[in-house]
ROTORKE-147273 format. One record per residue (C-alpha): residue in three letters; residue number from 1; x, y, z. Coordinates in steps of 0.001 Angstrom, whole numbers, always signed. Example, Ala and Ser with C-alpha at 12.3 -4.5 7.8 and 13.67 -1.06 7.14 Angstrom:
<rs>
R, aa, i, x, y, z
R, ALA, 1, +12300, -4500, +7800
R, SER, 2, +13670, -1060, +7140
</rs>
This chain:
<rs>
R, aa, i, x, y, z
R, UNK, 1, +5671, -22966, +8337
R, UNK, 2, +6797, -19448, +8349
R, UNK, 3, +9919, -18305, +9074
R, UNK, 4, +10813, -16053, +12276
R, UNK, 5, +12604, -12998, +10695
R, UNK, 6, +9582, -12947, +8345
R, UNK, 7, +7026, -13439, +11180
R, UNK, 8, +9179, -10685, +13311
R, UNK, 9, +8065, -8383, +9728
R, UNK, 10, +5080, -8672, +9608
R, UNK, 11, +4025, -8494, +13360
R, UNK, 12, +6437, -5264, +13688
R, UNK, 13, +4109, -3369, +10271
R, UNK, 14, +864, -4288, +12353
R, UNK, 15, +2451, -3392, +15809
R, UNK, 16, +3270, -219, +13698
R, UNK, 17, +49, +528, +12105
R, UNK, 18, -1954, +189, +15289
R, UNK, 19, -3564, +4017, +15909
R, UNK, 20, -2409, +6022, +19174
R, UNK, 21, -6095, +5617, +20583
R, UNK, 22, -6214, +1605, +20203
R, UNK, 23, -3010, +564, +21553
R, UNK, 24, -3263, +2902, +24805
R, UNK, 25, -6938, +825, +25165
R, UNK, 26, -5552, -1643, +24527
R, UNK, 27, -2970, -1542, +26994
R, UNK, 28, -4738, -36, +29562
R, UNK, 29, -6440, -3365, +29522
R, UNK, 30, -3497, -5306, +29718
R, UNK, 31, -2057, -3006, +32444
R, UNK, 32, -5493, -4118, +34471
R, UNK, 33, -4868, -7959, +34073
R, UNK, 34, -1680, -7394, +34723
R, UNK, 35, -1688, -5479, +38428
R, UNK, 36, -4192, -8332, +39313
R, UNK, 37, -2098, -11613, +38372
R, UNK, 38, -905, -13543, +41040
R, UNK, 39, +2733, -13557, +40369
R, UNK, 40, +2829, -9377, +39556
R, UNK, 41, +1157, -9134, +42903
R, UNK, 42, +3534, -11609, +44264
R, UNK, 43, +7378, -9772, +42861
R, UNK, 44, +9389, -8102, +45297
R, UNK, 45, +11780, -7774, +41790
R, UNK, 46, +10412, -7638, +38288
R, UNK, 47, +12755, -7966, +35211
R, UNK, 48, +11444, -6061, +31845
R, UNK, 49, +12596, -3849, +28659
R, UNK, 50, +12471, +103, +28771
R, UNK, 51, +10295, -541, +25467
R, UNK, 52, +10359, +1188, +22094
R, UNK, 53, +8095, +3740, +20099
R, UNK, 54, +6024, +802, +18883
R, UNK, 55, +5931, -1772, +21387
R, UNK, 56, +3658, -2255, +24319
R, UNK, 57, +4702, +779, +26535
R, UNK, 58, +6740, -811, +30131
R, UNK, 59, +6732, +2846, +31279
R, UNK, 60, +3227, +2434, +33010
R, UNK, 61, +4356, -832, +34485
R, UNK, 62, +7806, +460, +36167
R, UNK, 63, +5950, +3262, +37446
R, UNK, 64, +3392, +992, +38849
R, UNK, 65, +6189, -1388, +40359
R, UNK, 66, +7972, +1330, +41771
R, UNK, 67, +4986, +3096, +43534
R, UNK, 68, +4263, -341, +45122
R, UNK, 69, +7654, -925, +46562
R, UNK, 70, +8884, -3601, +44049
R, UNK, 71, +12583, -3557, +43050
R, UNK, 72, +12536, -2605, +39117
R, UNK, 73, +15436, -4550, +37044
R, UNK, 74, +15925, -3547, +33565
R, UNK, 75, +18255, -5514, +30904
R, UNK, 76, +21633, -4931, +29431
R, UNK, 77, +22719, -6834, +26512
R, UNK, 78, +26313, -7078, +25863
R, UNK, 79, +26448, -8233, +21776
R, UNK, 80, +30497, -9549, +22169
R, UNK, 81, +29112, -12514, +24290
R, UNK, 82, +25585, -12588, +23669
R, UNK, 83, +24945, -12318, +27419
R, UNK, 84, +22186, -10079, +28993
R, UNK, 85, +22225, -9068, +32943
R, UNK, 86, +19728, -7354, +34879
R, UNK, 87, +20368, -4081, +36618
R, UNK, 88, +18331, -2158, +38975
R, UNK, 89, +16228, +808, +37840
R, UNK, 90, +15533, +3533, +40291
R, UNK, 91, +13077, +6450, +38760
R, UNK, 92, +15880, +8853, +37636
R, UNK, 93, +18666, +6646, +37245
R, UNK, 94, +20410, +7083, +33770
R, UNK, 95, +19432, +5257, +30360
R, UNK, 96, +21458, +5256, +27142
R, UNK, 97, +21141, +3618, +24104
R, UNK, 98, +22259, -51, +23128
R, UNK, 99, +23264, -1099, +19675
R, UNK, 100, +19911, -2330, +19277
R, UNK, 101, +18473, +957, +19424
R, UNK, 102, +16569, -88, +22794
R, UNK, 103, +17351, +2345, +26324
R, UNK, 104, +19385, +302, +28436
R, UNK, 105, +21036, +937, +32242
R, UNK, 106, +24583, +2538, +32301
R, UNK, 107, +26144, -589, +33383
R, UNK, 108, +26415, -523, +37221
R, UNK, 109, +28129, -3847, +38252
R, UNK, 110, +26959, -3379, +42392
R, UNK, 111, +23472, -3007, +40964
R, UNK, 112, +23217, -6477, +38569
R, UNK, 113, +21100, -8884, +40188
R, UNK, 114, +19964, -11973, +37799
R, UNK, 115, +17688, -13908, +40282
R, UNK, 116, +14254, -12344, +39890
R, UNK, 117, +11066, -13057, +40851
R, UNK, 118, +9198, -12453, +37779
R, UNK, 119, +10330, -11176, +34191
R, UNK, 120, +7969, -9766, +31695
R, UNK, 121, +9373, -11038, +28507
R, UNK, 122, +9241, -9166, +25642
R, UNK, 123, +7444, -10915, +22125
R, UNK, 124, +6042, -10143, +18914
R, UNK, 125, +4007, -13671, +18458
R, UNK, 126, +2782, -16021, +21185
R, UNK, 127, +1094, -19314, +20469
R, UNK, 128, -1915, -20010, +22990
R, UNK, 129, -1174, -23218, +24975
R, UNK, 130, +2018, -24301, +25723
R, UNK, 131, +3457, -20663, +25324
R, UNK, 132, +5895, -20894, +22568
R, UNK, 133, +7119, -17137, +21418
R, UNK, 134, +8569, -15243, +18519
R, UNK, 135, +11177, -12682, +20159
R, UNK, 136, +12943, -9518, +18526
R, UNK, 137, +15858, -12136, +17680
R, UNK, 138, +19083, -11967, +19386
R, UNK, 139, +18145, -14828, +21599
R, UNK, 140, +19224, -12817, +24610
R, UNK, 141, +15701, -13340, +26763
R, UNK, 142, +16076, -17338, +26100
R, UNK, 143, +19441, -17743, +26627
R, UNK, 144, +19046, -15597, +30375
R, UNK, 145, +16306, -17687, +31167
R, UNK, 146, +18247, -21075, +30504
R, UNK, 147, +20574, -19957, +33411
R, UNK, 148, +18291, -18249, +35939
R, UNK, 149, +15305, -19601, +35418
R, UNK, 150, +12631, -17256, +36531
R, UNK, 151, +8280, -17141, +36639
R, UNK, 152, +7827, -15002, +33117
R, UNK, 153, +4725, -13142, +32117
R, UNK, 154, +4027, -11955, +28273
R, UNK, 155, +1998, -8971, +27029
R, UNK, 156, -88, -9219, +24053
R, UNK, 157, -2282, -7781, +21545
R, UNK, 158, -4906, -9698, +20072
R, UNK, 159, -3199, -10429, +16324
R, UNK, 160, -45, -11423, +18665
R, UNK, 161, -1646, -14439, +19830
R, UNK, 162, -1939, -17583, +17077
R, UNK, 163, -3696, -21179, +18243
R, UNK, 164, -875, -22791, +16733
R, UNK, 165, +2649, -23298, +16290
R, UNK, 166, +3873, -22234, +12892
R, UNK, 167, +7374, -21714, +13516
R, UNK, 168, +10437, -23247, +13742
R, UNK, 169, +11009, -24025, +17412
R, UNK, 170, +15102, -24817, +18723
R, UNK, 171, +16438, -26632, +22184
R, UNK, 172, +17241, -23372, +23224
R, UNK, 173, +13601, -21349, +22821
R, UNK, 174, +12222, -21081, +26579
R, UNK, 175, +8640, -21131, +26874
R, UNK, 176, +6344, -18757, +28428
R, UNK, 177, +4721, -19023, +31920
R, UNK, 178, +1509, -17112, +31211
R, UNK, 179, +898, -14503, +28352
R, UNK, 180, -1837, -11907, +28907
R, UNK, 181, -3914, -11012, +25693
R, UNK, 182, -5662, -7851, +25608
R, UNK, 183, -9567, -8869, +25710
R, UNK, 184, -11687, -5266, +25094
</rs>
């Protein structure tokens, strides 16, 4: 059984070593699967991450949202209590960036709305069946999803996907509705 902060290093070096031309196949894929699932099509408000240099780009997917009329809600963590809240995301609306390095809403209390349709969670490790998942650990997406439990969607490459569980798994881990693997 593996650790998580050691399974977080190694799937960050291959997320990391994956060339330009690859991971935008790669996602363009994913982007396909993921305009035609049920519960994309479905969101009138989507919950995801502004994501990172290495990371499965979200930009596509919040300009996709937006064109289609869906309300866009992007997180903001707050590391004194651990808590994370959603805030809306119009096109040009100011990000800066959190302690974590990731681009985050200036916080916008009017705008916070934590009851979403659908949240694509963010993961560096999925198992197949039930969807257990390795996060960027601060616990933030779990602990959000204990209280407002929403449908949640995962995007992965292939070498993020493992048949079985080889982590430690806690009370408070929340699994995964449906994770999307890249198939090309």
């Amino acid at each position: 059984m593996m650790s998580k902060k050691a399974i977080r290093q190694e799937q960050i070096t291959k997320l990391k070593q994956v060339d330009a031309k690859t991971k935008l196949a790669w996602e363009q894929d994913l982007y396909q699967q993921l305009w035609e699932d049920p519960a994309f099509e479905a969101a009138e408000t989507i919950g995801l991450t502004y994501s990172g240099p290495f990371e499965i780009n979200t930009l596509p997917i919040i300009e996709k949202a937006l064109e289609l009329g869906k309300e866009v809600y992007l997180p903001r963590t707050e590391p004194t209590t651990h808590k994370m809240n959603f805030i809306r995301y119009d096109q040009h609306d100011q990000l800066e960036k959190s302690d974590f390095g990731v681009m985050e809403p200036v916080y916008a209390e009017d705008k916070i709305e934590n009851y979403l349709d659908l949240i694509i969670v963010p993961g560096l490790l999925f198992t197949t069946y039930p969807h257990w998942r390795v996060g960027f650990g601060g616990g933030y997406y779990d602990r959000f999803l204990s209280t407002y439990p929403a449908t949640t969607i995962s995007l992965a490459f292939p070498f993020m996907i493992c048949d079985e569980l080889n982590w430690e798994t806690f009370i408070y881990d929340r699994l995964i509705d449906h994770v999307i693997v890249e198939k090309a």
